[in-house]
N, C-alpha and C positions, 0 to 999 in steps of 0.2 A: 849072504855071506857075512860072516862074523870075523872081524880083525880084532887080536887080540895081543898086543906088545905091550908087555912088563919090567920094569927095572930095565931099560934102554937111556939111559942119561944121556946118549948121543943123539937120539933122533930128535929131527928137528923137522920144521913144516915143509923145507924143500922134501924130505922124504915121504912125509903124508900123502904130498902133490905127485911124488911120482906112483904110489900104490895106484891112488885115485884113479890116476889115468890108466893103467894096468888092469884096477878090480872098480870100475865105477858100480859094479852091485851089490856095494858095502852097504849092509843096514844097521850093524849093528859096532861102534868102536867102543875098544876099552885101551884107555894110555894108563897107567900106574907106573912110577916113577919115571917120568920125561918131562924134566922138569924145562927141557926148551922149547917145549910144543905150545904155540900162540894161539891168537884169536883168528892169524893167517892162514891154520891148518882149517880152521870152521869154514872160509871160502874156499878155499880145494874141496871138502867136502860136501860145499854142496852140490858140486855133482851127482852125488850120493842121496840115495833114497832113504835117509837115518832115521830108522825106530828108536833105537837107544843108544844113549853116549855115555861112559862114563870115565870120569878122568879123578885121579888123587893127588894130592899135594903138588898143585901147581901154581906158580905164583905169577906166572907171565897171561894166564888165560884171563880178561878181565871182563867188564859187562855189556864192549863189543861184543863178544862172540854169542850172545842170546840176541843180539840185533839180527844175525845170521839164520841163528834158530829157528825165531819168528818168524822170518819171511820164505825160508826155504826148506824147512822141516817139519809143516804144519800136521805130517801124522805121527811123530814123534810121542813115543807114549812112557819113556824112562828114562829120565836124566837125574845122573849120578856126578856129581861138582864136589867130592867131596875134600876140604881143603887147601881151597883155592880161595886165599886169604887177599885179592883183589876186586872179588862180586861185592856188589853192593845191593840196594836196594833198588836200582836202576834194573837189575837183571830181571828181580821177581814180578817187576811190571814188564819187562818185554815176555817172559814166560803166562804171564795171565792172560794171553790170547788162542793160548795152544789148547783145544777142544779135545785132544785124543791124549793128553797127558794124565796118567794112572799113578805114576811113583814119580815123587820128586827127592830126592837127597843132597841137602845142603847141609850134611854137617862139617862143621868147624868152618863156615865162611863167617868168619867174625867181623865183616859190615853190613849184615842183614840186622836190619829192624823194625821195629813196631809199624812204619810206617810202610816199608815195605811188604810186607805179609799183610797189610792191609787189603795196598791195590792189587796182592794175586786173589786172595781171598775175594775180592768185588769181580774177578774176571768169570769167562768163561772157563777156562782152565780148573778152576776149585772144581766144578760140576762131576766131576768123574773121580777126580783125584783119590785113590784107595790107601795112597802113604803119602806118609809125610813128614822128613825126619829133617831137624834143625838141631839136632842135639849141637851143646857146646858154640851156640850162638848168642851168645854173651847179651849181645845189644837187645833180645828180644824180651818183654819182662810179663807182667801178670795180662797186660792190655792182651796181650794176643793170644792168652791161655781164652779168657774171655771170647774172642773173638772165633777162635776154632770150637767151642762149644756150643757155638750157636747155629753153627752148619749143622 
């Protein structure tokens, strides 16, 4: 089942939590603009059997919510973060363990860097990986242009 709420400025994780329990055969979420949905919708969801997440300009979802990921979304193969200017480099190491991850989309998370694309790159995660988009991630510079040509 595919859950897909757009431009929703009201919902928040108490709502995630009650779909949750309503449709627990959610595989696939997409939030664009809800900008109050946290890292506290990521445990509601794991209930949830999640292939693919993707969320846009959110500033509350931070690098909690790949802690979740990782431990409870291990066939997850598309995750979309894009503009969620509180990830950091913390995230791309908890996402460097996910084996079935194909797409990753991080653009505009403006604290991803060098050193983080490092340790996804050294995971198992890179192994499959078919995209890979960081556009408009400031922090990342020539080290990891280098780094992705080498895979």
């Amino acid at each position: 089942m595919h859950l897909t709420i757009n431009d929703m400025p009201t919902l928040t994780d108490n709502c995630v939590k009650v779909l949750v329990e309503k449709c627990p055969r959610i595989s696939t979420v997409v939030f664009i603009g809800s900008p109050h949905i946290s890292d506290c919708a990521f445990k509601a969801l794991s209930a949830c059997n999640l292939k693919k997440i993707r969320f846009e300009g959110n500033k509350r979802i931070t690098d909690a919510c790949f802690k979740y990921i990782d431990k409870n979304y291990p066939g997850i193969n598309h995750i979309y973060m894009v503009d969620c200017k509180a990830l950091t480099d913390s995230s791309l190491k908890s996402l460097s363990v996910l084996k079935q991850l194909t797409v990753l989309n991080l653009t505009k998370c403006i604290r991803i860097s060098d050193a983080g694309l490092r340790q996804f790159l050294d995971g198992p995660a890179s192994a499959r990986l078919r995209e890979l988009n960081l556009s408009n991630c400031s922090l990342l510079g020539d080290t990891s242009i280098l780094r992705l040509s080498e895979r």
